[in-house]
LUMBAMAR-391801 format. One line per field, with one value per residue: x, y, z of N, C-alpha, C in turn; residue in one letter; residue number from 0; chain. Coordinates in steps of 0.2 Angstrom, whole numbers, m for minus. Atoms other than C-alpha are relative to their C-alpha. Layout:
n_xx	X|...
n_yy	Y|...
n_zz	Z|...
ca_xx	X|...
ca_yy	Y|...
ca_zz	Z|...
c_xx	X|...
c_yy	Y|...
c_zz	Z|...
code	a|...
pos	NUM|...
unit	A|...
This chain:
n_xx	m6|m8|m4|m4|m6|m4|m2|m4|m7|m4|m4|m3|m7|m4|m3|8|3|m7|1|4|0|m3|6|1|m5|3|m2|m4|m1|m3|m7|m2|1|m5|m4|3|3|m7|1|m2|6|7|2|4|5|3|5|4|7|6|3|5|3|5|4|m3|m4|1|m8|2|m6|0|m2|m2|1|6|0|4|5|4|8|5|4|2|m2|5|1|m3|m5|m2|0|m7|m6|0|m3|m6|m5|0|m3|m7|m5|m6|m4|m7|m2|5|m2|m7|1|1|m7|m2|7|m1|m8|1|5|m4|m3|4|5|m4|m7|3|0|m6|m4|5|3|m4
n_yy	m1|2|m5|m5|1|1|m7|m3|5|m3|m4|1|0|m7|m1|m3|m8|m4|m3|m4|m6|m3|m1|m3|m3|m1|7|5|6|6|m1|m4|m2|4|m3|m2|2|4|4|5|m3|5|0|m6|4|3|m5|m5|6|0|m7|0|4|1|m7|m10|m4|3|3|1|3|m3|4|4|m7|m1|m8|1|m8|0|2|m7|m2|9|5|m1|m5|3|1|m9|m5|3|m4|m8|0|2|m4|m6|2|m1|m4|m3|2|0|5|m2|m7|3|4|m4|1|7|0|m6|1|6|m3|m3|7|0|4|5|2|3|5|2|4|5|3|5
n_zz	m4|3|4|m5|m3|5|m1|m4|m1|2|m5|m4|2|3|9|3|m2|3|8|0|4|6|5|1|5|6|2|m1|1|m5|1|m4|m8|0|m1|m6|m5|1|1|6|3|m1|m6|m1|5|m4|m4|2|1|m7|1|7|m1|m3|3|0|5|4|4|7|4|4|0|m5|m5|m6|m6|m6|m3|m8|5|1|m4|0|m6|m7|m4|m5|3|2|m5|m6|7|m4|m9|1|6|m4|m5|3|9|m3|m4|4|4|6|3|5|6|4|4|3|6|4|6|2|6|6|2|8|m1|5|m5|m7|m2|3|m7|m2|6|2
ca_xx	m93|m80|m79|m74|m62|m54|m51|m44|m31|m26|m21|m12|5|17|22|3|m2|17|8|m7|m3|10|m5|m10|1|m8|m6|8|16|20|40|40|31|46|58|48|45|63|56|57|45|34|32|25|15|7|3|m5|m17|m22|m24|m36|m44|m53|m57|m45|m35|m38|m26|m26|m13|m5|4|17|15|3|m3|m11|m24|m34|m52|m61|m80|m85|m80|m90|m94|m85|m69|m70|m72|m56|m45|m51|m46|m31|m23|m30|m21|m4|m1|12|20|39|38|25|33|51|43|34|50|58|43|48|67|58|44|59|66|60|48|62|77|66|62|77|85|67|63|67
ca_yy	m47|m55|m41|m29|m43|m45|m26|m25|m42|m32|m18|m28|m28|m13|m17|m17|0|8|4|10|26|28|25|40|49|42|26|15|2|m14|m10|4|0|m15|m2|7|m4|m13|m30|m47|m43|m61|m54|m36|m45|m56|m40|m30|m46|m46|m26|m29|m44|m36|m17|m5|m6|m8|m16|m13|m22|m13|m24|m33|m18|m20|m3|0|14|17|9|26|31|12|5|m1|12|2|1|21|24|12|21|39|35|25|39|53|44|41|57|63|49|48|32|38|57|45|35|50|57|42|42|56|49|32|38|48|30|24|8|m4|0|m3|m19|m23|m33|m44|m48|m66
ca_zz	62|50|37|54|60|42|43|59|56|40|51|62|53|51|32|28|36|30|12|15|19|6|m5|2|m9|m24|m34|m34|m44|m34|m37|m29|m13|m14|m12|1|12|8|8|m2|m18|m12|3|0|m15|m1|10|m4|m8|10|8|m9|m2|11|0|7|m10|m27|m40|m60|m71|m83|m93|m83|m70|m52|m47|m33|m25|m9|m13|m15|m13|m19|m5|9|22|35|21|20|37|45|27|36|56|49|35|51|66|57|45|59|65|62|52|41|39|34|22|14|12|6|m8|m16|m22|m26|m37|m47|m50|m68|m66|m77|m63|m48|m52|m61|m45|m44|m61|m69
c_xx	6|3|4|6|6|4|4|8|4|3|3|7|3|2|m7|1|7|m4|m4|0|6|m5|m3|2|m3|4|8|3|3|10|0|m1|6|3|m1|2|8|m2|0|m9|m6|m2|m7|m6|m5|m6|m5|m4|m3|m3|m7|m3|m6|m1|5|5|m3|6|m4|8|0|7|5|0|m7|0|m5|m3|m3|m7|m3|m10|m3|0|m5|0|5|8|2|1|6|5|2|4|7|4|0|6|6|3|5|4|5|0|m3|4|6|m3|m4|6|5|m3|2|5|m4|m4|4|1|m3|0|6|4|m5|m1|4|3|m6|m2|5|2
c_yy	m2|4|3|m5|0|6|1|m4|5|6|m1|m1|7|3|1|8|5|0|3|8|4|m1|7|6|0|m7|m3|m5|m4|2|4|2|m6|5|6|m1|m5|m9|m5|1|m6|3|4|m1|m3|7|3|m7|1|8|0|m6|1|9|4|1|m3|m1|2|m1|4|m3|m5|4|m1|7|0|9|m1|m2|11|m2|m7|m4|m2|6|m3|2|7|3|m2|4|9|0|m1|6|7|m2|0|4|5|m4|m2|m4|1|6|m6|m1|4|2|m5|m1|3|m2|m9|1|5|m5|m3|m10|m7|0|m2|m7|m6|m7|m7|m4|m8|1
c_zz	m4|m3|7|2|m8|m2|4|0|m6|2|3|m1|m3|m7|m4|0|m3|m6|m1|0|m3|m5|1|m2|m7|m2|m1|m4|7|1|5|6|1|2|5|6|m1|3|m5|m4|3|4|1|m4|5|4|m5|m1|7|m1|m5|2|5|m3|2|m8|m4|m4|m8|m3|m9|m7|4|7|5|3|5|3|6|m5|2|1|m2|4|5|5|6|m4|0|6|3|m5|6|6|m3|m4|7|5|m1|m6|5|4|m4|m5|m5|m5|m4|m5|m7|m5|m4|m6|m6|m4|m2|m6|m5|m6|m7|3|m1|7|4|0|m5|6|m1|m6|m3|m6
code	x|x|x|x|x|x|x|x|x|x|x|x|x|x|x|x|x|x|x|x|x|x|x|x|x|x|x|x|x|x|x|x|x|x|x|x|x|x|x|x|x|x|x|x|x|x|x|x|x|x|x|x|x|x|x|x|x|x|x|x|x|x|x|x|x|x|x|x|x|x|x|x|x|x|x|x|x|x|x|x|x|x|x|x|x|x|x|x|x|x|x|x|x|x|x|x|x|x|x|x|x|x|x|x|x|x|x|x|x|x|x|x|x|x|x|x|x|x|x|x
pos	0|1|2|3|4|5|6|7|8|9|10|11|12|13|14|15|16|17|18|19|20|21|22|23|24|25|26|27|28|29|30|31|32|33|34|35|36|37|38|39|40|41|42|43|44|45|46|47|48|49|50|51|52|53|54|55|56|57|58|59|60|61|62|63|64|65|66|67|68|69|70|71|72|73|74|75|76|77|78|79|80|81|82|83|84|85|86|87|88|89|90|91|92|93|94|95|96|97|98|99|100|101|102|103|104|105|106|107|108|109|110|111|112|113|114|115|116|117|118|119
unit	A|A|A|A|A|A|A|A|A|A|A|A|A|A|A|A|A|A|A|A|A|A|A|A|A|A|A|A|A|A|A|A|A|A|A|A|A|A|A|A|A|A|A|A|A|A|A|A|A|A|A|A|A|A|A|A|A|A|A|A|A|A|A|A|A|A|A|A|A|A|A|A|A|A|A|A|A|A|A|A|A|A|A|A|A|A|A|A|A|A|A|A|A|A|A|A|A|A|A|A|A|A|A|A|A|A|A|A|A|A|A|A|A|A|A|A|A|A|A|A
């Protein structure tokens, strides 16, 4: 029962599920769900850990670079099946369409400016 409840707590925030399905667009640096999701970088850093902690996303470090992906067919069956309902349920809801659109002028944005603002 815990994997199921772990799944359902990380759904249970707006700024999580907003990342997930801009993942489902395709991979990610960390920066530029920052500017997504116009959030402080600790914060959306926290959510994506909760997102890769319990399988819906995977991470690969690309030198100082966190990208981020939807776990694919590795995943537990449980993990593939809440990705599918959750990417089906929310690919027409307003908030979702904005933030797609919204996608498209961030991912122009070159990786350096994005996190130009957060970097020490």
């Amino acid at each position: 029962m815990q994997p199921f409840l772990n799944l359902t707590k990380a759904l249970s925030d707006e700024s999580r599920v907003r990342a997930l399905m801009a993942l489902a667009q395709g991979e990610l640096c960390l920066c530029q769900l920052i500017e997504l999701l116009e959030l402080a970088p600790s914060t959306v850093s926290k959510h994506m850990t909760q997102l890769q902690q319990v399988g819906l996303v995977r991470r690969r470090k690309e030198g100082r670079w966190h990208f981020y992906r939807l776990a694919a067919e590795e995943a537990p069956e449980a993990v593939r099946q809440t990705l599918d309902w959750t990417l089906e349920s929310l690919a027409d809801d307003p908030v979702t369409v904005r933030d797609r659109q919204r996608l498209q002028s961030v991912c122009k944005k070159d990786l350096e400016e994005l996190s130009a603002c957060y970097r020490s």
